[in-house]
Kinemage of the C-alpha trace (Angstrom):
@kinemage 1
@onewidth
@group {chain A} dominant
@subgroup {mainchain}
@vectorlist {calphas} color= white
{ca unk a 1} P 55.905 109.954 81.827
{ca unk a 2} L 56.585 109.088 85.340
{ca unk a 3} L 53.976 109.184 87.664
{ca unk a 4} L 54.000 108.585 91.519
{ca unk a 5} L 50.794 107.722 93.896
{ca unk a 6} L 50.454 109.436 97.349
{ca unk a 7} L 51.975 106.560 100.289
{ca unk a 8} L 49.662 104.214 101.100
{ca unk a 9} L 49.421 101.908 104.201
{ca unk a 10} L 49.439 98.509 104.336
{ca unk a 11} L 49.887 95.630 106.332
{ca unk a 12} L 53.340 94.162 105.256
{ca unk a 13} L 52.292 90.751 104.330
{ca unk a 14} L 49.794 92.299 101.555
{ca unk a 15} L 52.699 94.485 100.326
{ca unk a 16} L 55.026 91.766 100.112
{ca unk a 17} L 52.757 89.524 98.656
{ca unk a 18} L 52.757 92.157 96.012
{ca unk a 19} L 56.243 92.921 95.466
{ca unk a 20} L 56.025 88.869 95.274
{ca unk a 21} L 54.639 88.869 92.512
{ca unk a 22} L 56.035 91.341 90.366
{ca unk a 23} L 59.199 89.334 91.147
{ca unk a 24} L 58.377 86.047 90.220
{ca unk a 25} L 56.895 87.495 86.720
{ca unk a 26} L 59.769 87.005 84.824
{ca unk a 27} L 58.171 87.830 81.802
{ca unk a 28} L 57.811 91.653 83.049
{ca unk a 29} L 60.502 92.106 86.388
{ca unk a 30} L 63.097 94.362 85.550
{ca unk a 31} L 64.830 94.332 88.901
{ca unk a 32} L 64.406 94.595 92.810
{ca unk a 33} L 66.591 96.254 95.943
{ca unk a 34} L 66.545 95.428 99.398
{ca unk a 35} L 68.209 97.923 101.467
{ca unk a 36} L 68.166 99.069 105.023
{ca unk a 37} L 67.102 97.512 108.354
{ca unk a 38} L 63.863 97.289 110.258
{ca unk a 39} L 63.808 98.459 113.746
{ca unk a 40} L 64.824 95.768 116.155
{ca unk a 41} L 65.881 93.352 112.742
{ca unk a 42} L 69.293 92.061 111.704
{ca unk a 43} L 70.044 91.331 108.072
{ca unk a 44} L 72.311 89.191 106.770
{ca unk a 45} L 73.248 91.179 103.762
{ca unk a 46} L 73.909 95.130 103.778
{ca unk a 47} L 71.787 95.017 100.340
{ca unk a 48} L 70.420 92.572 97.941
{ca unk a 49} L 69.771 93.121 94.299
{ca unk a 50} L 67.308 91.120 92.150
{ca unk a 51} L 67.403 90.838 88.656
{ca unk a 52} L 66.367 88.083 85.704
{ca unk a 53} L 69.141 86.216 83.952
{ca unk a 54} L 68.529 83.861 80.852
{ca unk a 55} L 70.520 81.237 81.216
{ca unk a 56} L 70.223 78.129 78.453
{ca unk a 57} L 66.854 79.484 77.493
{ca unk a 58} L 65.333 79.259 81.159
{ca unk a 59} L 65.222 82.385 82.825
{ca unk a 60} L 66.300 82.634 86.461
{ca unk a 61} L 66.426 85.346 89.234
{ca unk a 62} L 70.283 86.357 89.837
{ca unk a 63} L 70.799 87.670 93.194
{ca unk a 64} L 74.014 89.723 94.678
{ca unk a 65} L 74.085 90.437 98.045
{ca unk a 66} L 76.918 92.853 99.769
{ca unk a 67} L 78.133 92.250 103.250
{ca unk a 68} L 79.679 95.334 104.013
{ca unk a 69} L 82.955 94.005 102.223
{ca unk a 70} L 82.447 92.095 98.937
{ca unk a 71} L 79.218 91.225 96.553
{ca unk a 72} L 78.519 87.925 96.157
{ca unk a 73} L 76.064 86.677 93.169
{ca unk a 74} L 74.270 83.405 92.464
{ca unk a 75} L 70.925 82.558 90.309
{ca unk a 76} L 67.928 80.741 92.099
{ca unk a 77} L 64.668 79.908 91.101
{ca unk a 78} L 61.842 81.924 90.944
{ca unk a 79} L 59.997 80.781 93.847
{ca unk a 80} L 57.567 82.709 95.599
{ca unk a 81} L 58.015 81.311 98.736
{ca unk a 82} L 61.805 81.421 99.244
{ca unk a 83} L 61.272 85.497 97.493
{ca unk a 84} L 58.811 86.055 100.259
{ca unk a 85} L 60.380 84.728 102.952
{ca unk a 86} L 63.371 86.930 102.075
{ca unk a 87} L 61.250 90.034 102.291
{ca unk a 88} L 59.932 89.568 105.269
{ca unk a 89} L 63.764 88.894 106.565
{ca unk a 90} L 63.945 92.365 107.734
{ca unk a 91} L 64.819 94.873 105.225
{ca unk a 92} L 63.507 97.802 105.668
{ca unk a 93} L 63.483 99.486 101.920
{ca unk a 94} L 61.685 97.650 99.027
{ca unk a 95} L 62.186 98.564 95.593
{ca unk a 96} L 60.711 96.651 92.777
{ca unk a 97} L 60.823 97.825 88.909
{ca unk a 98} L 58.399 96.213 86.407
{ca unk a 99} L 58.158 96.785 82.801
{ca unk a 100} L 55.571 99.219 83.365
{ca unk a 101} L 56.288 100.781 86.473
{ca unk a 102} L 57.518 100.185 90.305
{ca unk a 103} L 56.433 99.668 94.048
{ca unk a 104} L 58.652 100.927 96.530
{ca unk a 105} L 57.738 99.550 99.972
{ca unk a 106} L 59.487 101.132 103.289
{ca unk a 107} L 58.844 98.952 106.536
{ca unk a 108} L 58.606 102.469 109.219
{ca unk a 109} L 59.377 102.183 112.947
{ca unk a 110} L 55.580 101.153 114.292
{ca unk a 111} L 55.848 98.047 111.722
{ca unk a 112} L 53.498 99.416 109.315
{ca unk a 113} L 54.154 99.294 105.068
{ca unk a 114} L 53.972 102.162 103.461
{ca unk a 115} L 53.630 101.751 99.541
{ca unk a 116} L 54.262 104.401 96.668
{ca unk a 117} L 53.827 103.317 92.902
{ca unk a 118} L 55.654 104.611 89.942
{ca unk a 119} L 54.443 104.229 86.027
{ca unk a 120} L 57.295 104.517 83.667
{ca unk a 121} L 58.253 102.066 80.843
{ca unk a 122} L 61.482 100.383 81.456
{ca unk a 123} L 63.015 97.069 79.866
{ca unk a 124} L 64.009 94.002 80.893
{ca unk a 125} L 67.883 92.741 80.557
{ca unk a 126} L 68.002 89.184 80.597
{ca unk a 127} L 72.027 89.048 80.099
{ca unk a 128} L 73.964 86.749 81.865
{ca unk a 129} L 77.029 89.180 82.086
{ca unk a 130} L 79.951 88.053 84.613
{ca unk a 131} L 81.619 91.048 83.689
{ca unk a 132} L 81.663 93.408 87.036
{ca unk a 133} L 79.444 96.410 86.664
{ca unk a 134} L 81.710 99.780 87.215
{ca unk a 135} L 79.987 102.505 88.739
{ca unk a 136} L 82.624 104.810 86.919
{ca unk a 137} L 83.568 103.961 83.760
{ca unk a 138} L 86.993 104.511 82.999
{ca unk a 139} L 86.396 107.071 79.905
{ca unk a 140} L 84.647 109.500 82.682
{ca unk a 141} L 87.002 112.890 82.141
{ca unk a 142} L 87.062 113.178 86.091
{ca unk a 143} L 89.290 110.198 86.510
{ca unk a 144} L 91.757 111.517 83.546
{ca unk a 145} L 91.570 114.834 85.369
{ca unk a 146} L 92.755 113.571 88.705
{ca unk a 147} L 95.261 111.264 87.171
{ca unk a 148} L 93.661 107.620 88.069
{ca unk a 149} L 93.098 107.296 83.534
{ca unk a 150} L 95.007 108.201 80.671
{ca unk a 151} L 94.117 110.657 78.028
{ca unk a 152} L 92.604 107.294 76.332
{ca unk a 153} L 90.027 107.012 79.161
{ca unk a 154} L 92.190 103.584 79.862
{ca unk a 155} L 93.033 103.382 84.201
{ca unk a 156} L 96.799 103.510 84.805
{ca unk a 157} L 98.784 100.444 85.872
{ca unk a 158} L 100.100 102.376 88.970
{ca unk a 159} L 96.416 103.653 90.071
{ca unk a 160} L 94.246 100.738 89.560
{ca unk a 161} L 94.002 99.893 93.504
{ca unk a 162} L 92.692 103.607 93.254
{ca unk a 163} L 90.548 103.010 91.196
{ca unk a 164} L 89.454 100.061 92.941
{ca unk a 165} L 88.901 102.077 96.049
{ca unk a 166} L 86.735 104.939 94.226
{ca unk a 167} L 84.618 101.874 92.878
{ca unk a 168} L 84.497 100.034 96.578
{ca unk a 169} L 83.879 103.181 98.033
{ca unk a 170} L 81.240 103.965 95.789
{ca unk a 171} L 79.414 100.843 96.272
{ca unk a 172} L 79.033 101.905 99.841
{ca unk a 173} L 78.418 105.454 99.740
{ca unk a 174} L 75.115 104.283 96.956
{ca unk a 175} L 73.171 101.770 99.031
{ca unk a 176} L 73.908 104.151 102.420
{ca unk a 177} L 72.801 107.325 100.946
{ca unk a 178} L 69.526 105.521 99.529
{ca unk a 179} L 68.740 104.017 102.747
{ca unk a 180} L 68.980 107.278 104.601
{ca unk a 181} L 66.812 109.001 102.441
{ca unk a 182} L 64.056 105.901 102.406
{ca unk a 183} L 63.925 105.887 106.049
{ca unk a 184} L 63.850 109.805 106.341
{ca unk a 185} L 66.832 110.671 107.967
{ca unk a 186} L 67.886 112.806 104.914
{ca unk a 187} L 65.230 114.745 103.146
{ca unk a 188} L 64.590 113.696 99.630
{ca unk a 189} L 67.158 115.982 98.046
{ca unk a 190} L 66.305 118.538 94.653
{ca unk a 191} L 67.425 120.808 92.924
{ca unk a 192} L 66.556 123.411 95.548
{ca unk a 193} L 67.777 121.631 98.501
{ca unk a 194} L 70.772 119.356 97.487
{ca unk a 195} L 72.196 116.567 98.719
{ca unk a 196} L 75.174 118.513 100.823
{ca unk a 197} L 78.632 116.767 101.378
{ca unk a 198} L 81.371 117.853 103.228
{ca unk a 199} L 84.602 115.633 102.647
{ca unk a 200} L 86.897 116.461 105.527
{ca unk a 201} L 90.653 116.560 104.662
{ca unk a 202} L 90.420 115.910 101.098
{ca unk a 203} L 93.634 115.664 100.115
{ca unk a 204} L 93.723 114.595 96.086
{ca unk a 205} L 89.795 114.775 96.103
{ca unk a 206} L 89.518 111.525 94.378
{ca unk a 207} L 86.735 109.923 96.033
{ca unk a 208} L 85.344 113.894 96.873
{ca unk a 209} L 84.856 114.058 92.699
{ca unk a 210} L 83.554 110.123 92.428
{ca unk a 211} L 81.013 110.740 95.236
{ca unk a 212} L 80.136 114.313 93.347
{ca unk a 213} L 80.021 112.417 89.554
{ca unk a 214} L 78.359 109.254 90.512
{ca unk a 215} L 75.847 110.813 92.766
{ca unk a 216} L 74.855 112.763 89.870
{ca unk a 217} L 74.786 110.007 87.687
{ca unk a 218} L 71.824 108.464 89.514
{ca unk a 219} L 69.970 111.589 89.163
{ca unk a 220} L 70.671 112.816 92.646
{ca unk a 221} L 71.026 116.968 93.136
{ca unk a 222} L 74.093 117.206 95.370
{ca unk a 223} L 76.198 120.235 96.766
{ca unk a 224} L 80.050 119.206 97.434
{ca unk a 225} L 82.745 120.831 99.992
{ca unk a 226} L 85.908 119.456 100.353
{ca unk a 227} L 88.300 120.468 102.830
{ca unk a 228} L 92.179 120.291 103.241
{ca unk a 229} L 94.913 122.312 104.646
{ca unk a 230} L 96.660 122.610 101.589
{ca unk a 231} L 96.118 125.689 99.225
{ca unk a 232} L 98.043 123.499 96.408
{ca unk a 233} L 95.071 121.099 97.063
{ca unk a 234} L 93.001 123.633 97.448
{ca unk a 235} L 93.878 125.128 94.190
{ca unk a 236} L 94.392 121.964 91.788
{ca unk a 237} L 91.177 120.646 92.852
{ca unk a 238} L 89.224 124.104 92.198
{ca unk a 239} L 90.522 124.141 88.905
{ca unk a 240} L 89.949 120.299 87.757
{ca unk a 241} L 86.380 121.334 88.814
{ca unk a 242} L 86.768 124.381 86.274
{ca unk a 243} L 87.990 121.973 83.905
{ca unk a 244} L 84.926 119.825 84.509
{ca unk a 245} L 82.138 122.583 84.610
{ca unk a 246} L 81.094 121.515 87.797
{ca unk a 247} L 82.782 124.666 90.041
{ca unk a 248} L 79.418 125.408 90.382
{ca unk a 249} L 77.819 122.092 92.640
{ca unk a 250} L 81.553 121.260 93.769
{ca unk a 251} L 84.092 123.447 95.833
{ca unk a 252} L 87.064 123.112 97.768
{ca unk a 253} L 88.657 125.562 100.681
{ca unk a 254} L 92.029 125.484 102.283
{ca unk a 255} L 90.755 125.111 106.101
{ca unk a 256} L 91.801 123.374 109.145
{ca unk a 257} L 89.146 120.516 109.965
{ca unk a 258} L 89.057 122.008 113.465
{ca unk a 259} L 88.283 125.230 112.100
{ca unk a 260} L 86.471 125.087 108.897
{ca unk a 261} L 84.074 127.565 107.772
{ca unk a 262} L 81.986 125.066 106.351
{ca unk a 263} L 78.331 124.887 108.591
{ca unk a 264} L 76.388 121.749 108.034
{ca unk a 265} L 76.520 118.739 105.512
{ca unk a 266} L 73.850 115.717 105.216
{ca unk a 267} L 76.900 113.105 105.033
{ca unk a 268} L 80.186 114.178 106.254
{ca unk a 269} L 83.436 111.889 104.766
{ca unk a 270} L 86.723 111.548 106.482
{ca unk a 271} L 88.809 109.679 104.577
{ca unk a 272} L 92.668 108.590 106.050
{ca unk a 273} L 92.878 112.193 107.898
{ca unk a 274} L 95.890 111.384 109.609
{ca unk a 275} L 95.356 110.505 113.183
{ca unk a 276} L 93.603 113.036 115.527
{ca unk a 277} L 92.494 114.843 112.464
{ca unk a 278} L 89.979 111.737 111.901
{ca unk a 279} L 88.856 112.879 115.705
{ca unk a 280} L 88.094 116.596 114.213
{ca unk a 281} L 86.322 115.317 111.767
{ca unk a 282} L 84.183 113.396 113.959
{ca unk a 283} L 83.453 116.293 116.281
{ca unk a 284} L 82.487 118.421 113.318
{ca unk a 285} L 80.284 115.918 112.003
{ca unk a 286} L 78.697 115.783 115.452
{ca unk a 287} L 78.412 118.653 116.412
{ca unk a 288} L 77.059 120.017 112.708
{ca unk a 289} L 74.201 117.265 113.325
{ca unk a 290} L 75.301 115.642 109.999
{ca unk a 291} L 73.322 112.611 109.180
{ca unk a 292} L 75.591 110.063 108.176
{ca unk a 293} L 79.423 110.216 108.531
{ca unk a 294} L 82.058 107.821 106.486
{ca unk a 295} L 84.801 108.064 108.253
{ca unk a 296} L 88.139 105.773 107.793
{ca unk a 297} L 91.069 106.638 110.078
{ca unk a 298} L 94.704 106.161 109.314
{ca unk a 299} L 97.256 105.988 111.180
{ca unk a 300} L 96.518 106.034 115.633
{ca unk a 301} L 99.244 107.690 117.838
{ca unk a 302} L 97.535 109.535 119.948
{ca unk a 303} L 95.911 106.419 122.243
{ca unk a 304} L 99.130 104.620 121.275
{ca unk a 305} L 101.250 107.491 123.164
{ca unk a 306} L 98.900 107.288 126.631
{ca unk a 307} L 99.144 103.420 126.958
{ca unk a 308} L 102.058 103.424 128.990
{ca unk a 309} L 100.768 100.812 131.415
{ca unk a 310} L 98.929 98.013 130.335
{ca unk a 311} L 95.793 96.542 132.580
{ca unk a 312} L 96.704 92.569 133.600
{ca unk a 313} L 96.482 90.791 131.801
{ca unk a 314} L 96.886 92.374 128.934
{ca unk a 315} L 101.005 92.772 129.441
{ca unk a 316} L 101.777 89.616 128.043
{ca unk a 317} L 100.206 91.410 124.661
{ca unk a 318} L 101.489 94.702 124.663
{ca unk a 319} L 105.196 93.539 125.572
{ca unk a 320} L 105.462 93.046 121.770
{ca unk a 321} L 105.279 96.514 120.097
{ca unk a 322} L 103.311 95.496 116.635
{ca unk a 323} L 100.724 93.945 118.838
{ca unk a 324} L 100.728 96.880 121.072
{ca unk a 325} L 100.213 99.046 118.384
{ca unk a 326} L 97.919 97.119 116.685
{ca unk a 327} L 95.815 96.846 119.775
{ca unk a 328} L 96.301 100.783 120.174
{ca unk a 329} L 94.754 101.210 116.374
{ca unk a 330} L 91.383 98.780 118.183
{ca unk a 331} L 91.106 100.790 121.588
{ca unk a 332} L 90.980 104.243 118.969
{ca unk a 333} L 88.606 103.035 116.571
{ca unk a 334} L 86.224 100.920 119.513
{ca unk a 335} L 86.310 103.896 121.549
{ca unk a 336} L 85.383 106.660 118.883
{ca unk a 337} L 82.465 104.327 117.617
{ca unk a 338} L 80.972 104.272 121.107
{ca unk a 339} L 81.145 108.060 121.368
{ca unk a 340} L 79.616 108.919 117.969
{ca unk a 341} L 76.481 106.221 119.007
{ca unk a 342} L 76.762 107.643 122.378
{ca unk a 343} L 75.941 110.973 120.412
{ca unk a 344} L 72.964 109.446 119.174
{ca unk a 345} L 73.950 108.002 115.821
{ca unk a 346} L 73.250 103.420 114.704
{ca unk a 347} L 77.384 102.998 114.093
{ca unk a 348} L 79.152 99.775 113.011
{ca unk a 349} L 82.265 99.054 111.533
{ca unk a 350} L 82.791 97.465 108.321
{ca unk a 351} L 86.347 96.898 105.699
{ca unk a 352} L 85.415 98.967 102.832
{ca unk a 353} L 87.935 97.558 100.731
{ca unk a 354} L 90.685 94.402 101.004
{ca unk a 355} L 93.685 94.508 103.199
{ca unk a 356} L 95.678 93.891 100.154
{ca unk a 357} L 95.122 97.110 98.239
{ca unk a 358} L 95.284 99.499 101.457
{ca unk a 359} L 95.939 98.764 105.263
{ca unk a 360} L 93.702 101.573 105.756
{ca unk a 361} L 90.760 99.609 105.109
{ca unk a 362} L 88.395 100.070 107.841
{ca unk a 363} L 85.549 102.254 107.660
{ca unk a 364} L 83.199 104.069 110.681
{ca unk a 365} L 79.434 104.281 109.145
{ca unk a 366} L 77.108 106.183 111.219
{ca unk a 367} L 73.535 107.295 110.856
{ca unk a 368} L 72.322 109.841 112.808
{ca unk a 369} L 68.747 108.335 114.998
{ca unk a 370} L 69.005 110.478 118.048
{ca unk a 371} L 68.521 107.129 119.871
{ca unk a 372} L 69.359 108.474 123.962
{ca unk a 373} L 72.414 106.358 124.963
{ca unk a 374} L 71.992 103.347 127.289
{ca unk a 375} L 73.762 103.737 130.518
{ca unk a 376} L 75.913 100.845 129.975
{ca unk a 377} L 77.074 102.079 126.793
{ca unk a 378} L 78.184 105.081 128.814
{ca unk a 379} L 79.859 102.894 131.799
{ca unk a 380} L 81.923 100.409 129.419
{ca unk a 381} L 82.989 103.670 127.423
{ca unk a 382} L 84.471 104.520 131.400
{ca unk a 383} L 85.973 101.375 132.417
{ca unk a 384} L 87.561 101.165 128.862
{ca unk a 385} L 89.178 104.222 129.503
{ca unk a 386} L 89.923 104.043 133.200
{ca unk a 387} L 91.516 100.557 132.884
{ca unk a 388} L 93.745 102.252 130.198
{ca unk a 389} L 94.601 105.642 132.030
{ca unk a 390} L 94.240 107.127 128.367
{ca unk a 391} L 91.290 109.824 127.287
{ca unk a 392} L 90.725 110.069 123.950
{ca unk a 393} L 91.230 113.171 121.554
{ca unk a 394} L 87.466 112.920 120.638
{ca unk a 395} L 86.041 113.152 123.831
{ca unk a 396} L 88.570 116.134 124.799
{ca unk a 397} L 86.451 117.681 121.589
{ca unk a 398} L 82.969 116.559 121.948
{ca unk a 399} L 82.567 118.324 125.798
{ca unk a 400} L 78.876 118.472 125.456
{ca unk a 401} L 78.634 115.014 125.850
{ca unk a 402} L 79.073 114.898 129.459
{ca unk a 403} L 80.351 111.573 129.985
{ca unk a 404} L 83.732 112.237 132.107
């Protein structure tokens, strides 16, 4: 039976003195999360997960913390100063799981804690496994639909960076998605309101039908839209969701970006739409008010086509064409991150996977906050451009934004 408690407030030390000491009962933690940032707080770590370890008959706390690009795990001891100290190192979203229940603590803007318990039996797992945790398991029938496994459930030599990707991608998508929702900038999503996703020039669908399964998995309600040009894409990916049984909480249309028919979404996902497709992505995200956007561009000719003089000194760079264009692929991605957070969204930029299994590795993550710009967020967006002579695509699509 799972029970929850109305929110209660508290002062943050008293609810991390709590969470404290669920944590350092080893005898009954199960596991703990730490997602999310406080207003005005850096973190070091996107997310930190807490969970007890046996190791030689002792038991320690093994901790994996995510930077935005890889996890990192190590074991520590179970002491309630260091875990306290942690919590109070800005995180915003506290989950703890006991064996006989859980606190979830979420720090809100005015610095207050507010606390909701859960009672449900759950067990501890005190394995020291080194063995990676996949969010997908190979044997799931989407990834033999879509060609990433065999028909033995085993991943194909040609598509593991694929699958790596789904699984990186995935690891992002999770944490993000949580946070949103624990800091109520997506409404808790059920079965009668969804999660909604719009995934903006789908192409294959493969992370569109990871995002769709593993959401699921967790016991999240979600609504799926993907969008491409391509009826063939159109077409094969309607009918692996047939295949599935999912056609009914997972679609795809044959659209332009620019013109889609699709309305709203709570996280829109652009992933590699080729070059000023990214930018219609971006404006549809905007301008539907999504609430978070994944976007990772590919390729970047339309800034690379206006810079046909170079500011001083910057000529002694862009003399040599890789670094020109390399610089081009900067100027696009800087440039559309200051207009989505001058359209009110927290954006940074993170590498979603490593260089060596895709150059296309960089990744746009924005939550919408309806923060007001800052003027000089608005002026170096000018000088940027002015110094350049170039306008970017997005702006040209985001008018409302008044910031020629």
């Amino acid at each position: 039976m799972k029970l929850h408690s109305a929110l209660m407030s508290k002062l943050p030390a008293d609810a991390f003195s709590e969470a404290v000491s669920h944590i350092v009962d080893t005898g009954t933690f199960v596991r703990a999360v730490l997602s999310g940032r406080r207003r005005n707080m850096q973190t070091e770590f996107e997310r930190i997960d807490i969970r007890p370890v046996s190791i030689k008959g002792e038991i320690k706390l093994q901790m994996s913390h995510n930077d935005g690009r890889v996890t990192t795990t190590k074991n520590i001891d179970s002491n309630p100063q260091a875990i306290h100290e942690l919590l109070e190192s800005g995180y915003a979203n506290i989950l703890v799981e006991h064996t006989s229940g859980a606190v979830s603590i979420r720090i809100t803007k005015s610095g207050d804690a507010l606390v909701s318990y859960e009672s449900k039996a759950r067990e501890q797992n005190l394995d020291h496994d080194k063995k990676k945790h996949r969010l997908l398991e190979p044997a799931d029938p989407f990834l033999s639909e879509v060609g990433i496994a065999d028909h033995k459930g085993m991943i194909k030599a040609s598509k593991q960076d694929k699958y790596l990707q789904v699984e990186e991608f995935l690891r992002l998508l999770a944490p993000t998605v949580e946070a949103a929702i624990n800091a109520g900038q997506i409404t808790r999503p059920s079965n009668a309101k969804p999660l909604t996703i719009v995934d903006l020039g789908c192409g294959h669908a493969y992370l569109t039908f990871a995002a769709h399964q593993y959401l699921r998995s967790i016991g999240l309600p979600v609504h799926v839209i993907g969008i491409d040009i391509r009826t063939a894409s159109r077409d094969r990916n309607n009918q692996i969701a047939h295949n599935l049984g999912i056609n009914d909480t997972i679609t795809f249309r044959a659209e332009e970006i620019a013109s889609t028919t699709a309305e709203a979404a709570d996280v829109a996902i652009a992933l590699h739409a080729c070059d000023t497709a990214t930018d219609d992505a971006i404006a549809w995200a905007i301008t539907s008010k999504a609430k978070l956007m994944l976007i990772a561009p590919c390729c970047h000719h339309d800034i690379q086509r206006q810079m046909n003089e170079s500011p001083e000194p910057w000529g002694a760079l862009t003399k040599f064409g890789l670094l020109k264009e390399r610089l081009g692929d900067l100027l696009t991605d800087s440039l559309r991150a200051q207009l989505i957070r001058i359209a009110g969204y927290r954006v940074d930029v993170i590498e979603f996977i490593g260089g060596e299994h895709t150059p296309r590795n960089t990744m746009i993550r924005a939550v919408k906050t309806d923060a007001k710009p800052e003027a000089i967020d608005i002026q170096r967006y000018r000088d940027i451009c002015a110094q350049w002579g170039i306008t970017p695509a997005l702006e040209k699509k985001l008018p409302t934004l008044n910031i020629g």
